[in-house]
N, C-alpha and C positions, 0 to 999 in steps of 0.2 A: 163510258162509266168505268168501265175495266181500269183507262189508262190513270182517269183521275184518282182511283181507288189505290194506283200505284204509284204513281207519283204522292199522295199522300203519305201511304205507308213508308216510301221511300224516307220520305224527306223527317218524319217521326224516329227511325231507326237512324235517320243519320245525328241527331241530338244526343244519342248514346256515346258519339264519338270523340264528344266535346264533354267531359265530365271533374266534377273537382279535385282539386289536388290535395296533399296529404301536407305537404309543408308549409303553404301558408293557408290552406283554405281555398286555393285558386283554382281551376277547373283541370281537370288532365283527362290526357288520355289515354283509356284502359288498353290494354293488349286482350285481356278476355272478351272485352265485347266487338272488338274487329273481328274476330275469327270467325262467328255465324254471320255478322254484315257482310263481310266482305266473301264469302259463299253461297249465300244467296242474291245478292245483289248487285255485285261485280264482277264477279268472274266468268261469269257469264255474257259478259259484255266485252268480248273480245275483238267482236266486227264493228262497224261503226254503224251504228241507227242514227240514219234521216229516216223523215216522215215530214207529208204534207200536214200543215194546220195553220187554215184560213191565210193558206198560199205564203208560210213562211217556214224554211224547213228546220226541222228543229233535229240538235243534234247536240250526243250525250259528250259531257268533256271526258269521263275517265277511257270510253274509247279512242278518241283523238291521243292522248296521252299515252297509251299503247302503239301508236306508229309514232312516235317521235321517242316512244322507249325511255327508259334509263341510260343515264352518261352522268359526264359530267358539271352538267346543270344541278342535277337531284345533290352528287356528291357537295358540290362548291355550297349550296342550300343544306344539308344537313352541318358545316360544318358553321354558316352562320347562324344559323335558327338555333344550334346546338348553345355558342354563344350566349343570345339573348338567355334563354331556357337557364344557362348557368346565371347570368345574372339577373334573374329572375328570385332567385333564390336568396339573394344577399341582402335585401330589404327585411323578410320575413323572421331572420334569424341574426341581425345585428344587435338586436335589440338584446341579445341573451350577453355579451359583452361590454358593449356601452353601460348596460342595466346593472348588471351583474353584482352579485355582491360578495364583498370579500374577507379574505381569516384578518383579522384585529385583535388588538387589547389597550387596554390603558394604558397610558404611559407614568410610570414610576419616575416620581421626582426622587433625585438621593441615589435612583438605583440605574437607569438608564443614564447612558453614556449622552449627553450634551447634544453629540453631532449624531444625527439624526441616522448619518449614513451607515454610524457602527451600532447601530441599536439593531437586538437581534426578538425575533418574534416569540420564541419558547426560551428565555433562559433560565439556568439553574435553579433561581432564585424567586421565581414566579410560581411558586408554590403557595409559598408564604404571604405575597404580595397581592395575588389578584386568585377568585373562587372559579374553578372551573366548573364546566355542564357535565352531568352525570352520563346525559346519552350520547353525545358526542366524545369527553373526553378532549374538547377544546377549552382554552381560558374565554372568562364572558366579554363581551367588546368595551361594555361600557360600564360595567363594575371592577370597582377594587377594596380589599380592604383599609379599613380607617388607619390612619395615624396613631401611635399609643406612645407618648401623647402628641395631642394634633399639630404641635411645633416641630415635632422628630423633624431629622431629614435623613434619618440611619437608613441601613442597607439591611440590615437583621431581624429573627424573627421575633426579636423583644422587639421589637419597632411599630409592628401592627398587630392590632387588634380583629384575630378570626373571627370573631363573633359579630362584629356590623361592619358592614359595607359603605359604601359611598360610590354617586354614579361621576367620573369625571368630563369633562368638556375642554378639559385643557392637552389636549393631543392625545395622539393616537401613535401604535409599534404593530408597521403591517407587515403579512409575512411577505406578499412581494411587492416591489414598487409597480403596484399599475396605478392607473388615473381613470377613475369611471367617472359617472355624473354623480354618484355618493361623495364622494371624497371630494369633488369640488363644488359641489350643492352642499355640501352639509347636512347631507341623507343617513347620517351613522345613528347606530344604536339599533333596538328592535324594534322600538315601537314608531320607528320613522321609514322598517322595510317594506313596510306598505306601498310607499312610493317608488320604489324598486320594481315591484311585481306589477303593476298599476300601469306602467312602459309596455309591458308583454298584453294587456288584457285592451291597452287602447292601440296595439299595433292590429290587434286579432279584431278587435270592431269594426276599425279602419279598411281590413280586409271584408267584412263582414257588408261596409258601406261600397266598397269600390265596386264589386263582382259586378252587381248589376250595373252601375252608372260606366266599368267598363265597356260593357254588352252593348249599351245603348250609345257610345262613342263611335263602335267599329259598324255599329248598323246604319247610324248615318255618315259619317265619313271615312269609311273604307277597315279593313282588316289591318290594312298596315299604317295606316295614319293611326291607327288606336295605338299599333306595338311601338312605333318611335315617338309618340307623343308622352307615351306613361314611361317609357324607358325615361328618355332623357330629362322628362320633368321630375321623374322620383329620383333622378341622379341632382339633379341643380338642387332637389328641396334638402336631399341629405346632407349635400354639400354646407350649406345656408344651417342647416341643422347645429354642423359640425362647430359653428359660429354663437350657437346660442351661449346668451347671459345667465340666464338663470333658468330652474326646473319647470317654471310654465310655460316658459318658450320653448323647452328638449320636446314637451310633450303634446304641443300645440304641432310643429312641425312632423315631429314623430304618426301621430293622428294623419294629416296631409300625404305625406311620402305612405304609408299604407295603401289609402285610399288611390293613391295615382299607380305604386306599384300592380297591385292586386291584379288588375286583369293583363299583363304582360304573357304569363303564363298560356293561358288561356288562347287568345290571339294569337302566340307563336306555333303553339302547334296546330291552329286551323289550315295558317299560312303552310307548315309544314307537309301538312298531310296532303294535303292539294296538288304538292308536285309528283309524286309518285306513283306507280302503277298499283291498282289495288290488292294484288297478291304480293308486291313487297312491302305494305303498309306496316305490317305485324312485324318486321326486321328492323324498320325504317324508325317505326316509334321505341323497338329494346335501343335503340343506339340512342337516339335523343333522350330516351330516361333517362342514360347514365350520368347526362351533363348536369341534370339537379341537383344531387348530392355535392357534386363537386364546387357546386357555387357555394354548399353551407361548410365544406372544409377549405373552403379558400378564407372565407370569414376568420375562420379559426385561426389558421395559420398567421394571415398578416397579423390578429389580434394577438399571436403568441411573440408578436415579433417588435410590436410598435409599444404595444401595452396604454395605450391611451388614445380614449376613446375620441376624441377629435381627429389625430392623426387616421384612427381608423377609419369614421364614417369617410373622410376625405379619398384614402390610398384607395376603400371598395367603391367607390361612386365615381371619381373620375375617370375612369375609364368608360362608365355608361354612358357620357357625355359622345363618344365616338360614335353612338348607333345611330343618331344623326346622319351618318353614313348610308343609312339602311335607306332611305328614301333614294338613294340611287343604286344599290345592289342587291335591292330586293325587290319585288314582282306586288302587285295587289293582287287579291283574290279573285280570280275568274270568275267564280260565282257571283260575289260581290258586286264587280262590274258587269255581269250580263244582268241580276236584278237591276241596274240602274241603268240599263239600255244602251252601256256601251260596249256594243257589240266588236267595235272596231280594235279596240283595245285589248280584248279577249283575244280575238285574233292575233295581235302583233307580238300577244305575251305567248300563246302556242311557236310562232315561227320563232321565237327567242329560244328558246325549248330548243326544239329542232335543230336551229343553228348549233350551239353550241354543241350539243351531243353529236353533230354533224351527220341526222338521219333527216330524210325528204320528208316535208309536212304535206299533206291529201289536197287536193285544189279543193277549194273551199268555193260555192256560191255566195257573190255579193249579196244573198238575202237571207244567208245562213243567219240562224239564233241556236244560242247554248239552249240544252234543256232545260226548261224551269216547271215550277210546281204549281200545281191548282189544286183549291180543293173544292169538294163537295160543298161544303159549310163553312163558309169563313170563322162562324162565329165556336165550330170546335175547337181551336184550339185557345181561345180567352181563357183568361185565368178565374173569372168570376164560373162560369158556366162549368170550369172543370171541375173547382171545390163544391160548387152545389151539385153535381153528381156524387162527389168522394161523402158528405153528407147524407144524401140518398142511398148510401148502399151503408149499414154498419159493419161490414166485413171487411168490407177495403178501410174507411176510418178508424177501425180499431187495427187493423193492419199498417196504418201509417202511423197511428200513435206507436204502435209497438219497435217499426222500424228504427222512426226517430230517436226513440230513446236509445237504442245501440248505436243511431249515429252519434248521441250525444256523448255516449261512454266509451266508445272507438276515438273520436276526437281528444276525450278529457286525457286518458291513457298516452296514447302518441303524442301528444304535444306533452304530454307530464314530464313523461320519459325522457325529452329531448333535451327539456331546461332544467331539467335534476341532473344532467348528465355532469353537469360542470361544479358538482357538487361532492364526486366521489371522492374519494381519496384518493392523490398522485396527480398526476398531469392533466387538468380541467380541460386543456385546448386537444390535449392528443384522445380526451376520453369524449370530448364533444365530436370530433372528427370520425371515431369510431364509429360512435351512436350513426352519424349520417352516413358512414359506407354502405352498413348491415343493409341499407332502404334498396342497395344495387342487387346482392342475393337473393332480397325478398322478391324484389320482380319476376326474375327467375323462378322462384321454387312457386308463388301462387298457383302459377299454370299448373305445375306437375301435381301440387297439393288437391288443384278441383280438380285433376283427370283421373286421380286413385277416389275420391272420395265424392261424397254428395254437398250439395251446397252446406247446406245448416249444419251438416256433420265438421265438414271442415272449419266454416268461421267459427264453429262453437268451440272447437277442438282449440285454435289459433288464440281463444279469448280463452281458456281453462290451463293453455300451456303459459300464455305472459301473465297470467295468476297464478300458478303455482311459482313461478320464477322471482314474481315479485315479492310474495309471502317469502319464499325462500333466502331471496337476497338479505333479509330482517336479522337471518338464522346465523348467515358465515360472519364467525369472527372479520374484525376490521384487519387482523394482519394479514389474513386472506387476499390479501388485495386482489390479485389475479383470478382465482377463484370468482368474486362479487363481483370485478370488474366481466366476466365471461356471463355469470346469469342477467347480467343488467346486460347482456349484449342479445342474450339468448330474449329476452324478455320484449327487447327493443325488434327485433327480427319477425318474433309472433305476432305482433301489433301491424307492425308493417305491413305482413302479407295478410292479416286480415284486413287492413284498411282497403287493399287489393280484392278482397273477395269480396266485401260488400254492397260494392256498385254493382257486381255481378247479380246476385241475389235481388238488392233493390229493383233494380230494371226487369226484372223476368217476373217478376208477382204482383206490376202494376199492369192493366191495359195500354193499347199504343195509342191510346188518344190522351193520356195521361201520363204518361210513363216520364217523359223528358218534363216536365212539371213537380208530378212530385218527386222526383230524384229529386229537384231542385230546391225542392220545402225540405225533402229527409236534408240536404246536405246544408240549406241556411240554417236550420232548426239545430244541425249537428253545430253549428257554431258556438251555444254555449259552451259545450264542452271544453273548443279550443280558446274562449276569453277567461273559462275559469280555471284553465291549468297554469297559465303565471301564479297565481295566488295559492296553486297549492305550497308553493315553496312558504309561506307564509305559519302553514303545519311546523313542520320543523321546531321555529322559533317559539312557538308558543304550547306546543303538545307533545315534543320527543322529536326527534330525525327519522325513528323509525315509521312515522305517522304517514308522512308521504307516502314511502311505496306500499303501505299497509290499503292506502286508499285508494291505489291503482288494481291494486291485487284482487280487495272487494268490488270495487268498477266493472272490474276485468270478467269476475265469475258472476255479479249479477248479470250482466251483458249477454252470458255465457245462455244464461237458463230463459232470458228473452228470447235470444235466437231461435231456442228451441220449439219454442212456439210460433214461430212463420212457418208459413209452408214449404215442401220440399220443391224445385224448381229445375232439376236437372233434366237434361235429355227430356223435356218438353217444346212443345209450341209456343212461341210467345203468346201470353194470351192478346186480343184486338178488342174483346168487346169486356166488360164488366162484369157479364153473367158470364164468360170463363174466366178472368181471373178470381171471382170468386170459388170457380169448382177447382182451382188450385191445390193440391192439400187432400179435395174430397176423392178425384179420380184423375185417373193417369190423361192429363191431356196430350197425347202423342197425335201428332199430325193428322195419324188417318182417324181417330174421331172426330178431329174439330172439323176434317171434310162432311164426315160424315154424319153430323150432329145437326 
């Protein structure tokens, strides 16, 4: 009973390991929740456990993996996983370029130069000619003033009539030559940006739809048939993409390529974590974070470079078409294949190991089996059985509603941030590239943030600092540039490493028979947030520019004062059963009560 009771708990805590991501919604992996797993549960597992049962000996992989060590294996594996992980990222955030929308004006008959090439976006004379927006301070896209009279073809300000307007259709004076799906769909004006933002909220569904039907790819046909199957098939959809005719084709495929990206993420770093020893996991996964951001400034860059958006989806997808490769220089999951009883093959990927790192693998008995799990109750961990306990208890229900709603306003905020990034003033590509570094420090500083502070103290702290920042950014003049550009970075950082702290929190104030479940609900549930931040860009146009970060800001400190109300979770016991993580909050659950309880 002991061993079942462990191996359950085991295998409950190891769900923590596999958790979702912040950039597209895809699952990652935390560094704060390794560091209790992986000290209670690993490192103490230095020798190797055999044990008889029903005369077959069973024996754990991460101690085999300790005499074949760290080498070269692990290294040549971080630098492809690394890889994937980068292009992981390119799906999720193409969308903000392809999609994107851009500075315009009418084009002045009379007054713009013929050749399209000498036509300049702000000239002298566009005072007169076309009304600018008050809160921006930009001319309007698709208004100009009338004719006086409506034959003129003058260049002067007797020419038009200030007082009425007219919307034109007869071309457009952009400030830079790109080529999005607007400008070749015929997506211009305001009341057609809807379909602009509409790209981002069906890429975020599509993720929304993949997670699970990823989950359920890699469980029946392996961990790494899942990673080169959604790789290469969301490279060929994007490509096929890059081909479309018109806007319900972009967004049909668009839809598609989510749904097959999504769980890439997710897969790569099971596959990852698998090869290395349990106390270098927490090293092993800060080096693999770093490769995500880099996927979403790689996006930027060729986008700064090609400026249209066909060349683009093409230059970042072809190259995913190579992981195809991965099926021969990548390993399936040991776990994986000793669930499906093949024992033989588990074996032959430990002596690959071994080889390469050139240390001697343990003789192994022809009746060796990897360890696997059993539980007590098959039917605890159901999804039906789990919600009608969270039902039965109003503590924990109104505790998940509460979480949820911060995951919804953590999501709306971070994703807000990312795609208003290319909005500010000055360089869109170098200011979206920014936006996705700041995500490398935030990894860093979360740890240091929960080891000074208390859980709710810190995300409340993280969600009151990217509100005041946002509010703030409202305040600085626009010539500030630098100035607004460093609060919207400061703002971007706080979000981040709150999105870092919240798995933390989430996971410690649920039971472990539930805990890897509703993280799962907090984190689909948090999904509205990220379908409805495309659309915040839609604010701007219709209620001020300042309206946007007004709404992150507000987000940011409602969130703040929710937080407040979970319970405190630090430097406790995980709770296991319902009635402790209810007394969560009420009294200190430190280890030696819940022995002694």
């Amino acid at each position: 009973m002991r061993r079942r009771s462990l191996y359950r708990n085991t295998i409950l805590y190891a769900c923590l390991l596999v958790v979702r991501d912040r950039s597209s919604d895809v699952f990652r992996v935390q560094k704060v929740l390794l560091q209790p797993i992986l000290s209670e549960f690993f490192l103490g597992s230095s020798v190797l456990l055999l044990s008889f049962s029903r005369k077959i000996r069973i024996m754990n992989i991460d101690s085999v993996l300790v005499t074949v060590g760290m080498g070269r294996y692990q290294f040549a594996g971080c630098v492809l996983f690394g890889f994937m992980i980068m292009y992981s990222n390119v799906s999720p955030v193409t969308y903000v370029f392809t999609a994107g929308d851009l500075k315009y004006r009418c084009a002045i008959l009379g007054c713009d130069s013929p050749d399209p090439a000498e036509r300049t976006y702000e000239p002298e004379w566009l005072r007169f000619t076309t009304p600018y927006r008050e809160d921006t301070g930009l001319p309007r896209k698709c208004q100009r003033y009338s004719r006086n009279p409506a034959n003129s073809s003058g260049c002067g300000q007797s020419d038009f009539n200030r007082n009425t307007t007219e919307l034109c259709h007869d071309g457009w004076v952009f400030e830079d030559n790109e080529n999005t799906i607007g400008t070749e769909f015929g997506l211009m004006c305001e009341e057609k940006k809807w379909k602009l933002s509409m790209v981002g909220t069906v890429n975020n569904f599509g993720q929304f739809i993949g997670i699970p039907v990823s989950g359920i790819i890699a469980d029946k046909f392996g961990r790494k048939f899942a990673m080169v199957f959604c790789a290469v098939t969301s490279a060929i959809i994007c490509i096929i993409q890059s081909f479309s005719v018109n806007y319900q084709m972009f967004l049909i495929l668009e839809l598609l390529s989510s749904i097959v990206s999504s769980g890439v993420y997710t897969v790569t770093f099971v596959l990852a974590m698998e090869l290395v020893l349990p106390n270098h996991r927490v090293l092993y996964y800060s080096i693999l974070e770093c490769f995500y951001p880099i996927g979403a400034i790689l996006v930027a860059f060729i986008a700064s470079l090609v400026k249209d958006w066909r060349l683009l989806l093409q230059i970042a997808n072809i190259p995913g078409l190579l992981f195809l490769s991965y099926f021969w220089l990548t390993e399936e999951s040991m776990r994986w294949l000793e669930m499906q009883g093949k024992h033989d093959r588990v074996i032959d990927v430990l002596k690959r190991i071994a080889g390469i790192n050139k240390k001697s693998l343990p003789v192994l008995p022809s009746n060796v089996q990897m360890e696997t799990i059993n539980y007590d109750d098959e039917n605890d961990a159901k999804y039906v059985n789990i919600l009608k306990d969270v039902i039965r208890s109003p503590t924990i229900l109104c505790r998940l509603i509460r979480c949820s709603l911060v995951w919804i306003a953590i999501t709306l905020v971070y994703y807000g941030l990312s795609i208003c990034s290319t909005d500010i003033a000055g360089d869109k590509y170098l200011n979206f590239s920014l936006v996705s570094f700041v995500e490398i420090p935030a990894c860093l500083l979360n740890w240091l943030i929960m080891e000074g502070m208390s859980r709710k103290m810190s995300l409340s702290c993280m969600f009151i600092l990217c509100g005041f920042t946002s509010v703030l950014y409202n305040l600085v003049p626009d010539s500030l540039l630098l100035i607004k550009l460093s609060i919207f970075l400061i703002s971007k950082l706080a979000i981040s490493i709150a999105f870092c702290i919240i798995y933390m929190l989430t996971v410690e104030i649920f039971p472990t028979r539930m805990r890897a479940t509703l993280l799962s609900v907090c984190s689909m549930i948090g999904r509205i947030g990220s379908m409805l931040a495309p659309q915040t860009t839609l604010l701007a146009e219709y209620f001020g520019n300042y309206v946007t970060m007004l709404v992150f800001g507000a987000t940011a400190l409602v969130a703040a004062a929710i937080t407040m109300t979970l319970p405190e979770s630090k430097n406790i016991k995980l709770p296991d059963t319902v009635v402790e993580a209810e007394r969560i909050g009420i009294d200190r659950l430190l280890p030696e009560n819940i022995e002694n309880s």
